[in-house]
C-alpha positions in Angstrom: -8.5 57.8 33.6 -5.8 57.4 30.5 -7.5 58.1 26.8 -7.7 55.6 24.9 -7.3 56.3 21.1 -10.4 55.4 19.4 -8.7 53.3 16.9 -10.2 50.1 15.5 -7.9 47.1 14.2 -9.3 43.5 13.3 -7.2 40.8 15.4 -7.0 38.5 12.2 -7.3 34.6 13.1 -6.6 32.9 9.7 -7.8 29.0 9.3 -6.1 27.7 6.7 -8.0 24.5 5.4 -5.8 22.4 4.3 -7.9 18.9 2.6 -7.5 16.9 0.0 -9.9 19.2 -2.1 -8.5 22.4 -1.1 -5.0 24.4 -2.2 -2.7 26.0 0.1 -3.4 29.5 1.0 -1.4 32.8 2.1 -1.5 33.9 5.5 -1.5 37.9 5.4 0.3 39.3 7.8 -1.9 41.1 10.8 -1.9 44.8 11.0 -2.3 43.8 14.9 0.3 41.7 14.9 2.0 41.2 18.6 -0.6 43.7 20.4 -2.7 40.7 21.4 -2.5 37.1 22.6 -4.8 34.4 22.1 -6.4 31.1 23.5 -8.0 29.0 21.5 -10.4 25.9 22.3 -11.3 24.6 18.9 -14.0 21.4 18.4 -14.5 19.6 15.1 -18.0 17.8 16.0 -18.3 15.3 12.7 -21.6 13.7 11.9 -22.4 10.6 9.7 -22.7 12.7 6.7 -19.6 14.1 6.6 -20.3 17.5 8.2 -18.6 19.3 10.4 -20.2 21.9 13.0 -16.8 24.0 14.2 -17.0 25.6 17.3 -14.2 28.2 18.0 -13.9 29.5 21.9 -11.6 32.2 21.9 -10.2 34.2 24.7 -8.6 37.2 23.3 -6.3 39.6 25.6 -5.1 43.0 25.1 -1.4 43.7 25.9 -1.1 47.3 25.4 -2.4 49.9 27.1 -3.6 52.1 23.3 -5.5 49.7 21.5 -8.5 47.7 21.6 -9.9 45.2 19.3 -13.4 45.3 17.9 -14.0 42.7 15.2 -12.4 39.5 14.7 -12.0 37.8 11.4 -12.1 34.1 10.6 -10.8 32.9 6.7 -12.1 29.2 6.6 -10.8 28.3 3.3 -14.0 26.4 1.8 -17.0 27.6 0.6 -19.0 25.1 2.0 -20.0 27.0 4.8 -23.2 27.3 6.4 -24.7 28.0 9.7 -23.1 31.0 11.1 -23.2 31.8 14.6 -21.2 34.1 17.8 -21.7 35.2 21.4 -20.3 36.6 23.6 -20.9 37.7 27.3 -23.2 40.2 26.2 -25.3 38.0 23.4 -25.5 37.2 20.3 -22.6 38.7 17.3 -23.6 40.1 14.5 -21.2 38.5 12.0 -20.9 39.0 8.2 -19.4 37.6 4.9 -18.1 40.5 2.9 -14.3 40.5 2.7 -12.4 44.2 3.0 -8.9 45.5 2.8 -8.0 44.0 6.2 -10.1 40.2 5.8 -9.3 39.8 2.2 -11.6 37.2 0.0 -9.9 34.3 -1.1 -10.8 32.0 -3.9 -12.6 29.3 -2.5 -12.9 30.4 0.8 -15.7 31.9 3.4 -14.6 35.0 5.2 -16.3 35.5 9.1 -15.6 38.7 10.4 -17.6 39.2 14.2 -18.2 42.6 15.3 -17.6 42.0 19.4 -20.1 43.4 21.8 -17.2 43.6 24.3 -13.6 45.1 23.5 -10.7 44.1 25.9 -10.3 47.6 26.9 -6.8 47.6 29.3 -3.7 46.1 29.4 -4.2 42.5 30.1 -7.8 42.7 29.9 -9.2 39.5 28.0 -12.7 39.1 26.2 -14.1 35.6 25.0 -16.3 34.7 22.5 -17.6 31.7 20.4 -17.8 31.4 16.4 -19.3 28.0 15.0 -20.4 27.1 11.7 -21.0 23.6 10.0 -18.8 23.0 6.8 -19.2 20.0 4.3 -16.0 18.6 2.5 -13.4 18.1 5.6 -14.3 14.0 5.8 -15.2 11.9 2.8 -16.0 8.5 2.3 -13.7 6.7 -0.8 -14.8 3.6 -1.1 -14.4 1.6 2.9 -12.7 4.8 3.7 -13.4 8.0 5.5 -10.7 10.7 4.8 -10.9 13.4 7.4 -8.5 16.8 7.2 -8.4 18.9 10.0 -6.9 22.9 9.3 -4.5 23.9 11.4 -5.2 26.9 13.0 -2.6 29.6 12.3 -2.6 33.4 14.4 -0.4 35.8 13.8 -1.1 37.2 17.5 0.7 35.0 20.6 -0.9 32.0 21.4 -1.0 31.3 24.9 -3.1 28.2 25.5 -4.5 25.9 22.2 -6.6 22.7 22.3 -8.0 20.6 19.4 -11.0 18.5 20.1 -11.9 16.1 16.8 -15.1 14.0 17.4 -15.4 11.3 14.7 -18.6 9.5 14.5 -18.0 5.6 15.9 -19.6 4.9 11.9 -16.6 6.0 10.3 -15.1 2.5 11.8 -11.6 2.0 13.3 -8.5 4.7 12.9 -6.4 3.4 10.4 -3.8 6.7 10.1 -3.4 9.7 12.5 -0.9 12.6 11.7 0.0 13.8 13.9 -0.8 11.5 16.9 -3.7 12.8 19.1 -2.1 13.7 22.8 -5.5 12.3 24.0 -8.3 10.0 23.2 -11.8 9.6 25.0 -14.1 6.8 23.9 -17.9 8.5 24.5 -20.8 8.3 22.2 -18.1 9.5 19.9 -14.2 8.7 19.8 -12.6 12.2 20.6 -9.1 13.2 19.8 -7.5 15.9 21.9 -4.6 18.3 20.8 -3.1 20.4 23.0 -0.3 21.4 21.0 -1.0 23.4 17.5 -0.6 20.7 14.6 2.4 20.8 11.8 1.7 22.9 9.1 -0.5 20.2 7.1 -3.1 20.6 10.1 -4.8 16.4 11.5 -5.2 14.1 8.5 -6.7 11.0 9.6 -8.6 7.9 8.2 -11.0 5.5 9.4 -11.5 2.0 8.5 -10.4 -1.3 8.5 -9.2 -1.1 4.7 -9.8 -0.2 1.0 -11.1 -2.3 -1.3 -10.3 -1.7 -5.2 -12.1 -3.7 -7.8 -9.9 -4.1 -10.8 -9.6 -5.0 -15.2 -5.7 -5.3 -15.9 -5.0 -5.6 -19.7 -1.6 -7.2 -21.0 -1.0 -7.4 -24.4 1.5 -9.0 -26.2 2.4 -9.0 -30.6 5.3 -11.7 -31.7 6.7 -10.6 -34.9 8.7 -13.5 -35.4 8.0 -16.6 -37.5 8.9 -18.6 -34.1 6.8 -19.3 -30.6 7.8 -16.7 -27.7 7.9 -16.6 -24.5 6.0 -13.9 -22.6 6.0 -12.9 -18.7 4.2 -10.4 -17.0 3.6 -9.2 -13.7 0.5 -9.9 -12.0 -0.1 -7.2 -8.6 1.2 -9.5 -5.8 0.8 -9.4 -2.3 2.3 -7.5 0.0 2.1 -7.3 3.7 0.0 -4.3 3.5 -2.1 -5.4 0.1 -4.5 -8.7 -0.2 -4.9 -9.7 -3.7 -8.1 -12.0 -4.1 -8.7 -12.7 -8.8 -12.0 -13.3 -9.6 -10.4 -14.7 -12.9 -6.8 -14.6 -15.3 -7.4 -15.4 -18.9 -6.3 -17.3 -20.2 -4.4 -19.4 -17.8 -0.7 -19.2 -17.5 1.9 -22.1 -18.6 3.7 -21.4 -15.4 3.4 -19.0 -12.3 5.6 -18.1 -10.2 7.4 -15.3 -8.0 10.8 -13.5 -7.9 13.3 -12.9 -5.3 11.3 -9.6 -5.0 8.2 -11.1 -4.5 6.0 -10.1 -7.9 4.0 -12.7 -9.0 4.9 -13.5 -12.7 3.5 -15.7 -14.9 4.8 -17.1 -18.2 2.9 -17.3 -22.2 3.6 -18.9 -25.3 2.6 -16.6 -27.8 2.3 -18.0 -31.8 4.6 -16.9 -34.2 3.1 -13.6 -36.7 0.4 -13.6 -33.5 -1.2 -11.6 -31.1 -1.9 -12.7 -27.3 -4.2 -10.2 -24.5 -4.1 -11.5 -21.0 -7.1 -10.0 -18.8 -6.5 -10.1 -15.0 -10.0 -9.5 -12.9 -10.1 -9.5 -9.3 -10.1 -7.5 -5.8 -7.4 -5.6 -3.9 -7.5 -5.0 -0.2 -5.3 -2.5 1.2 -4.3 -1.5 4.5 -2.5 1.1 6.6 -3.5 -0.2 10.3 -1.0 -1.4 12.3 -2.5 -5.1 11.6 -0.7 -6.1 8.6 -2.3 -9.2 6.0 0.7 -11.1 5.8 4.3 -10.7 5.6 4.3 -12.7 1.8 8.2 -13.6 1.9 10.9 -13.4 4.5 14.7 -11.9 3.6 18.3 -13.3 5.5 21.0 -10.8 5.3 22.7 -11.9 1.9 19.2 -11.8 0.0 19.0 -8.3 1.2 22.1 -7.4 -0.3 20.6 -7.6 -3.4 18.0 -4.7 -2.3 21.7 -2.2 -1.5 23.4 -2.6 -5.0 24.0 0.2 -7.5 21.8 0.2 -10.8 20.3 1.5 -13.6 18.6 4.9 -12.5 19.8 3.7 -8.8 23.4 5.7 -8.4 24.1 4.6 -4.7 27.8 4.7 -5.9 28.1 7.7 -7.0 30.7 10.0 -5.1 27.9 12.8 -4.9 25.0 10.6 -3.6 27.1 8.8 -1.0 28.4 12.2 0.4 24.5 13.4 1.0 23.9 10.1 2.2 26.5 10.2 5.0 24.8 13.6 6.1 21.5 11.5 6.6 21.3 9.7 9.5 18.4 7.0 8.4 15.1 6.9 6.3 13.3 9.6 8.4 16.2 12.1 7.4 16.5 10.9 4.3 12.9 10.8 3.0 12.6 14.8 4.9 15.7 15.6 2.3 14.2 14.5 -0.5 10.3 15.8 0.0 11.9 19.0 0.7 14.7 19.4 -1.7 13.4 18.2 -5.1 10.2 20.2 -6.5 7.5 18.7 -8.8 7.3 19.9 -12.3 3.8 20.0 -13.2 4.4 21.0 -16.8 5.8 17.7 -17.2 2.1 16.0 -16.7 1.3 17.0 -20.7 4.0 15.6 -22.2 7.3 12.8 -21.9 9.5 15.5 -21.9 12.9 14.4 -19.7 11.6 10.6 -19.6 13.0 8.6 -16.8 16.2 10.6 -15.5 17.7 8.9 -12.3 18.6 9.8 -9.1 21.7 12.1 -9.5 20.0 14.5 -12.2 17.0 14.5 -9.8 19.6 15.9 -7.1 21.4 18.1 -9.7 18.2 19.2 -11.1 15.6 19.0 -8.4 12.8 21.8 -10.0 12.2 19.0 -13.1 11.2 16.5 -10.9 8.5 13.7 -11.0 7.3 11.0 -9.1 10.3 8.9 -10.3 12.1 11.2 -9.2 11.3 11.1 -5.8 11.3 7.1 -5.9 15.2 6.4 -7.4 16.8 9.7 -5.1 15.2 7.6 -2.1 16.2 4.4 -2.8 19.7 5.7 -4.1 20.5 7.7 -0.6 19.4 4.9 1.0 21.6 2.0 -0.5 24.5 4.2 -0.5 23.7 4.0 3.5 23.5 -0.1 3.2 20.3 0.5 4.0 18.1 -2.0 1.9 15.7 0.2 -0.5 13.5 -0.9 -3.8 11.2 0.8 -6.3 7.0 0.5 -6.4 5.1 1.6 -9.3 1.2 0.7 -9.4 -2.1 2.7 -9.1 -2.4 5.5 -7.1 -5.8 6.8 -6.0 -6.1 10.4 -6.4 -9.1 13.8 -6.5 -6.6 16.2 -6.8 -3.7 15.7 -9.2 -2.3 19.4 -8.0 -2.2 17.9 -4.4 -1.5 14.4 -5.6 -0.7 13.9 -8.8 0.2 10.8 -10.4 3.2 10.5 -13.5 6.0 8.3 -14.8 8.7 8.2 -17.7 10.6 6.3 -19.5 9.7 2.5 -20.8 6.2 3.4 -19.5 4.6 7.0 -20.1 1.6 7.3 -18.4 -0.8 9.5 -15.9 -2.7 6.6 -14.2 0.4 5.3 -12.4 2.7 6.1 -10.0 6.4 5.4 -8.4 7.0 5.9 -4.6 9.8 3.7 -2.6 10.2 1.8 0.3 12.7 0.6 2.5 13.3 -2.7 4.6 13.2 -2.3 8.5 15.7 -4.7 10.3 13.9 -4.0 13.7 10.2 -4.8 12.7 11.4 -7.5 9.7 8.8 -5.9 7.4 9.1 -3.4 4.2 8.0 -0.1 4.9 6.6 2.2 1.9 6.6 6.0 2.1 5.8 8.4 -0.3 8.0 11.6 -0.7 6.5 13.0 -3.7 2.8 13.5 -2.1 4.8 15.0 0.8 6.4 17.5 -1.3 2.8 18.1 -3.1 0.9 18.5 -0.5 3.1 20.9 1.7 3.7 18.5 4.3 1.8 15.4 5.2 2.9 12.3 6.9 3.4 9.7 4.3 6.4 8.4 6.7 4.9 7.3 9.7 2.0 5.5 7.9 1.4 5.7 4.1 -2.3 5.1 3.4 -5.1 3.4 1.7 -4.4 5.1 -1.9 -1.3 3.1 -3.4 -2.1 -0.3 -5.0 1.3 -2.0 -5.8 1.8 -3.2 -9.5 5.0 -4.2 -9.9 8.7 -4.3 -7.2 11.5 -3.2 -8.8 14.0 -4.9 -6.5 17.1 -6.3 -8.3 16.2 -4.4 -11.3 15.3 -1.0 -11.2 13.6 -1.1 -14.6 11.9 -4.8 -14.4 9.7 -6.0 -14.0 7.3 -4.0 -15.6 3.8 -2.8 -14.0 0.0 -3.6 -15.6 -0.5 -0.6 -17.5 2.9 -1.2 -20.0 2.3 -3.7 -21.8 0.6 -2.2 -24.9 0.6 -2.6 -28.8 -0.7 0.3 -30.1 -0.3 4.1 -28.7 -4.3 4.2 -28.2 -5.0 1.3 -26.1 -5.7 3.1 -23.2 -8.5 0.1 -21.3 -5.8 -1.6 -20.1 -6.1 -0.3 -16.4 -9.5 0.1 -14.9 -9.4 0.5 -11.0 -12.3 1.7 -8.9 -13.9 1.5 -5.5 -15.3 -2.3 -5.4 -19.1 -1.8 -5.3 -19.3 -5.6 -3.4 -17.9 -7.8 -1.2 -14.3 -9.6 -2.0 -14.7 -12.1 0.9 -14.0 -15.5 -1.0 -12.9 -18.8 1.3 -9.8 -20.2 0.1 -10.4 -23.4 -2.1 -7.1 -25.9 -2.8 -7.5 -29.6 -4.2 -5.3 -31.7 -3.7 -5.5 -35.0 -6.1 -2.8 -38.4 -6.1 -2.7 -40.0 -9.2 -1.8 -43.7 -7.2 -4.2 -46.0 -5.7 -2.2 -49.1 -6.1 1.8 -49.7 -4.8 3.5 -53.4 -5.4 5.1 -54.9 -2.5 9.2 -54.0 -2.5 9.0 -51.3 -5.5 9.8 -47.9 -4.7 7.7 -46.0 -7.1 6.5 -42.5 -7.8 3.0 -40.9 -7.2 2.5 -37.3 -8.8 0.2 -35.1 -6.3 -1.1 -32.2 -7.7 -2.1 -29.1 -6.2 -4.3 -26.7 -7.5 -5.3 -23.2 -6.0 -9.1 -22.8 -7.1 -9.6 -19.5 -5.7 -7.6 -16.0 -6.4 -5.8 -16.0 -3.1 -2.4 -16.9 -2.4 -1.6 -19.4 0.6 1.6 -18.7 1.7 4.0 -20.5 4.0 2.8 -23.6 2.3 3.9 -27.1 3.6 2.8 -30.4 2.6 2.7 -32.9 5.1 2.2 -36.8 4.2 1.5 -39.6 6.6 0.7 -43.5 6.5 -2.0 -44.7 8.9 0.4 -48.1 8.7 4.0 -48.7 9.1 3.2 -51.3 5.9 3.2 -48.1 3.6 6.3 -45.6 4.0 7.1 -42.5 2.3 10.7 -42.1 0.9 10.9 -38.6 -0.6 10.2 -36.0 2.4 7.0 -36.4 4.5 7.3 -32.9 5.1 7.6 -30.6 1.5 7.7 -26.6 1.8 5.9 -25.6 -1.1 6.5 -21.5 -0.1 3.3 -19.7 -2.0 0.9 -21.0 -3.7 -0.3 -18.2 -6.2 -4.0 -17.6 -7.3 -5.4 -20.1 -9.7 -1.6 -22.0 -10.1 -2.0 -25.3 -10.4 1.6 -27.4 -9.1 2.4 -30.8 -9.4 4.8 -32.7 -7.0 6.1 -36.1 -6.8 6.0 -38.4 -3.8 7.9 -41.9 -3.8 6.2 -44.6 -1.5 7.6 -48.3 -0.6 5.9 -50.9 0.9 7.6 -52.3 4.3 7.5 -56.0 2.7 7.4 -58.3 -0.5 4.3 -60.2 1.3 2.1 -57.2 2.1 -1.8 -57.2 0.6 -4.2 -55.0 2.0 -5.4 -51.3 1.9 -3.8 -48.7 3.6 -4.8 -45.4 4.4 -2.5 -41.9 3.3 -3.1 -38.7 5.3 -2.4 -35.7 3.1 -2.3 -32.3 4.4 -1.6 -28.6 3.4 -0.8 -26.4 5.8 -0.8 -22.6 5.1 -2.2 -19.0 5.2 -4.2 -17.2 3.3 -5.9 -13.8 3.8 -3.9 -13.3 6.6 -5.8 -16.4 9.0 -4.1 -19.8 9.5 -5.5 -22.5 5.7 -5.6 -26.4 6.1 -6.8 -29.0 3.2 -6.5 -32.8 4.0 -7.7 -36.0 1.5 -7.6 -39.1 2.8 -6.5 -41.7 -0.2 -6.9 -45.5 0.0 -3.5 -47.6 -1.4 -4.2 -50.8 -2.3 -1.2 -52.5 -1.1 -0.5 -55.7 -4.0 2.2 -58.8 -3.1 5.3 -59.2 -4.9 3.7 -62.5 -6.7 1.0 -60.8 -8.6 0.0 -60.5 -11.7 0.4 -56.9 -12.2 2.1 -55.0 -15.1 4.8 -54.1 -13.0 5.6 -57.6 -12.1 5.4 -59.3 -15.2 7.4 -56.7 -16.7 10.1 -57.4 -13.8 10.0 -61.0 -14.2 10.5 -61.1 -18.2 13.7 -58.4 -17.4 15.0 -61.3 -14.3 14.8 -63.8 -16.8 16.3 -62.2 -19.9 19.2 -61.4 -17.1 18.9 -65.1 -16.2 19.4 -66.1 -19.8 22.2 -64.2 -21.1 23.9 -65.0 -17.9 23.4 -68.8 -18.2 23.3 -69.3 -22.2 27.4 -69.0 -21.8 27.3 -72.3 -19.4 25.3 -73.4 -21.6 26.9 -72.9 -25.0 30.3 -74.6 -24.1 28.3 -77.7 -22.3 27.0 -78.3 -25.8 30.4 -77.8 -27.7 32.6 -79.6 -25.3 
């Protein structure tokens, strides 16, 4: 029988937790490194608290003939860890906490090491054995939202066989984002997700829920130091296909509303001469990242998008430099990799407006001093130099960790509450697709590609302009006003029906007289209807409309009131009787099909009455008849 040398080395298994909370930590490299192989089976049972009991089954092998393997060292990464447990064939493991030379302690982090009762003793001789232990922090609820992070399990020993079972309680609600995508799914008293191959480096980040909703107190202010009235327009968060904006209230109320070829919703002030005005917008935001979109606000042809491909301010698409990188990019996948990876946050630029606002060619010729802008105008540069339609977002951004996600722009605005991120538009699906290269970068890795998430609350597009227009959160007077963005999970429901009037201003058309009727239109609630149309129609061919009996109004935004006119004819100079006029709006709104219709009575009058309109008409026909005749008239007396 061969000796074996009685030496003892720990077969490290190092768990790198990698959440929202948590920082990246080093893997150390394994004295043991190559002498054995592992299998893992690895479950993440989540309860309705939040907690997560982890169950590693590990099969360890031997594959030299020397060496044997008597503990077995886990590094969680969280010191949230309770619960410890092991067996083996032989019974229960003693298993302890204290970190040595070969398990090192690291900040933040809960070091197993299990003394095995058996030891693979043999080339090719396997052992297996089971650690679990419950740990708190991996899923939070934010807001509607559970967050869940899964570590990915990294072994510096070769892995011959690896499965990841995630159970998520059925509470948690729907799966809004999975990266990666699970290889398998089974629907039990929980919903289980099944890996079988070992997760990028960023480990499972997931969330649950049908959306996020954000209760919000936007402050605009506005100082006219002229002797004269000005006009002042800001931008209002609009909607989006993957955000639902519902105001509770916007005061005071606009002279007009209206939105850009971008699709911001802007709305228009008079301010005083020598005077001050503040705007306070109150109201809900949804916000999605299921595959179930709210709407798709406003639709683009082929020569509006070309507006979305052009070179600007901060945008350098034409520069010599960008378009060469951007011919070595195939689309926005490759292009949104390049820049995560090649440009590096600069954190010391968080405590003070240092560069401000540099653009995307000294981002790529000076990648280590980059911010969240950054990451935004390089994107949308490399992208329009590829003709492929691209556009700047700047809004709120929720974040717990500003290290993993921090939040930062320059330049007309200076602020740590918001933050810039692009998006690009996707001919196949029709629909604008955000991503977010900068919390890539910062968080070593996840998916904000495939599926961005609940966090971002749009502000302001910057489509045709890269600088305008600008987000809630910039419009200031003083240094010190800093109330003038409040956003936080919404403690109650947003759910408020949609509420248009619709009002004629005509009850009463003369026989043979075109004339003009005003309808107005006013949107009540906070939420947009879009893909408004207006559709008139007379119960009697004795009442016709002549302007179009089918108007497009496009959006209707929250609280805008709209007036438009409608010219109606009666069918004959005799006609007297009431007549009935069907009004309808047709539209959406929160992302289900809106219709309003009033019913108004026209009292239908005959040319030969006594109305204003008539005695007006017959003083003009005579006055006509008069200086027409008074010529006959004249030279009959003087003949």
């Amino acid at each position: 029988m061969p000796k074996f040398k009685q030496i003892f080395l720990k077969a490290l298994a190092i768990v790198v937790i990698f959440t929202l909370g948590f920082s990246l930590f080093p893997i150390p490299k394994s004295v043991a490194a190559g002498q054995f192989s592992t299998g893992y089976d690895i479950v993440f049972d989540f309860g309705d608290d939040g907690v997560a009991r982890v169950t590693h089954n590990v099969t360890l092998t031997n594959l030299t003939k020397d060496y044997f393997a008597s503990e077995y060292c886990i590094t969680t990464g969280s010191d949230k860890v309770s619960d410890v447990s092991g067996n083996d064939a032989l019974g229960s493991l003693r298993i302890t906490t204290t970190a040595d030379s070969t398990c090192p302690q690291v900040a933040g982090s809960t070091v197993l090491i299990a003394k095995l009762n058996q030891q693979a003793v043999g080339q090719n001789k396997s052992v297996k054995f089971t650690i679990s232990y419950s740990v708190a922090g991996l899923a939070r609820k934010n807001g509607s939202i559970w967050e869940v992070s899964v570590p990915q399990i990294v072994t510096n020993e070769n892995l011959t066989s690896y499965k990841l079972t995630i159970n998520i309680p059925k509470s948690y609600g729907t799966l809004g984002k999975m990266t990666p995508t699970a290889d398998q799914v089974s629907d039990g008293a929980k919903v289980s997700y099944i890996f079988t191959k070992n997760p990028n480096s960023a480990g499972v980040f997931a969330t649950f829920g049908d959306y996020q909703v954000y209760q919000f107190t936007l402050k605009y202010r506005y100082k006219n130091k002229n002797l004269y009235s000005a006009k002042a327009t800001i931008a209002l968060p609009p909607d989006t296909a993957y955000q639902a904006m519902n105001y509770t209230s916007i005061e005071p109320k606009a002279v007009k509303s209206y939105t850009d070829s971008s699709g911001n919703y802007l709305a228009d002030y008079i301010v005083k001469g020598n005077s001050s005005l503040e705007i306070t917008a109150k109201g809900f935001a949804k916000i999605t990242d299921n595959d179930k979109l709210f709407q798709n606000p406003q639709t683009y042809d082929s020569t509006q998008l070309t507006k979305f491909t052009k070179n600007d301010k901060y945008i350098d698409s034409q520069n010599a430099q960008i378009q060469k990188k951007a011919k070595e990019l195939a689309g926005p996948k490759e292009i949104y990799d390049y820049v995560a990876t090649t440009l590096k946050y600069d954190y010391s630029r968080l405590q003070s407006d240092s560069l401000g606002r540099r653009g995307s060619l000294n981002a790529i010729n000076q990648p280590d001093k980059s911010i969240c802008t950054d990451f935004s105008d390089l994107f949308v540069a490399l992208a329009r130099a590829k003709g492929i339609p691209s556009r700047g977002l700047v809004g709120y951004a929720y974040t717990d960790n500003t290290t993993l996600r921090p939040t930062k722009i320059e330049g007309l605005v200076d602020t740590t509450i918001l933050h810039a991120w692009p998006e690009y538009y996707d001919k196949a699906s029709g629909q604008w697709v955000q991503v977010d290269p900068t919390w890539s970068s910062t968080t070593g890795g996840i998916d904000y590609f495939t599926k961005l998430d609940t966090n971002h609350f749009v502000f302001a597009i910057n489509g045709e302009s890269s600088e305008d227009p600008l987000p809630a959160g910039a419009y200031k007077t003083s240094a010190k006003q800093n109330d003038d963005v409040s956003v936080e999970f919404a403690k109650v429901s947003s759910t408020v029906k949609p509420e248009v009037t619709l009002t004629l201003n005509k009850s009463k058309v003369i026989s043979g007289f075109p004339q003009t009727a005003k309808l107005t239109v006013e949107n009540k609630t906070g939420q947009a209807i879009f893909d408004s149309t207006l559709v008139l129609k007379s119960g009697e061919k004795t009442l016709g409309v002549l302007s179009d009996s089918s108007v497009e109004l496009g959006t209707i935004l929250p609280l805008e009131k709209r007036e438009v006119q409608i010219k109606l004819r009666s069918s004959s100079l005799l006609d007297n009787k009431n007549v009935g006029l069907e009004t309808k709006l047709l539209g959406k709104a929160g992302g289900a099909p809106y219709e309003k219709q009033i019913n108004n009575q026209i009292k239908v009058k005959p040319f030969f009455s006594f109305e204003p309109q008539q005695i007006a008409l017959l003083i003009v026909l005579l006055l006509v008849a008069v200086s027409f005749l008074y010529p006959y008239y004249y030279r009959f007396r003087h003949k």
